[in-house]
N, C-alpha and C positions, 0 to 999 in steps of 0.2 A: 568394590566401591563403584558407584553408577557415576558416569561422566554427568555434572551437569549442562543444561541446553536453557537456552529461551527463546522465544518466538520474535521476529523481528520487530515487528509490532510493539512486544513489549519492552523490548530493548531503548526502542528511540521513548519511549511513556519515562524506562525505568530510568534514563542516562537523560532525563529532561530537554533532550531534545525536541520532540513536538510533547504539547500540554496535554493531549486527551488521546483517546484510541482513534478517535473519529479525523483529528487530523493526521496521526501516521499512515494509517489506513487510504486516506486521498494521497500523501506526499509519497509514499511507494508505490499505490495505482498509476500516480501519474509520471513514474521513472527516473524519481527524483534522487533519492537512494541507489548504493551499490555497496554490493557484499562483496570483498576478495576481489574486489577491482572487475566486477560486473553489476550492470546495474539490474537490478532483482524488483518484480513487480509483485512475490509471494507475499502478504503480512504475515503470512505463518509459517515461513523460511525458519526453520532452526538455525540457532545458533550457537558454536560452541568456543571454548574460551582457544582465543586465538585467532579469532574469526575477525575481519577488519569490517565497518562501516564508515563508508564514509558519507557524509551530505552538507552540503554548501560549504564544500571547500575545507569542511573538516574532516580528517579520519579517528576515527576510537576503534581502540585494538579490544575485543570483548573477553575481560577477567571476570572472575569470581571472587577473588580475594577481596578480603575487606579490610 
């Protein structure tokens, strides 16, 4: 069974937190975002389930389960 992963980017699109790619994309350029308690400027950071984000003072722990 392949672990799955998602891109950070897509993560803050898929979890509603920023609206479009275009602003996740600026809001981790500009170091706004932190993965596992570092702040991550990659949008293309994978990500796997257990992985923490946090931004503006919220953290999401990243599952798969639906």
């Amino acid at each position: 069974m392949e672990e799955k992963t998602i891109r950070l980017s897509q993560y803050l699109k898929w979890m509603g937190i920023c609206s479009t790619g275009g602003e996740a994309k600026i809001r981790i350029q500009q170091g706004e975002v932190m993965v596992n308690g570092d702040v991550d400027t990659r949008r293309g950071r994978v990500l796997r389930a257990g992985d923490r984000v946090a931004f503006e003072g919220q953290e999401h722990v990243v599952s798969f389960d639906v």
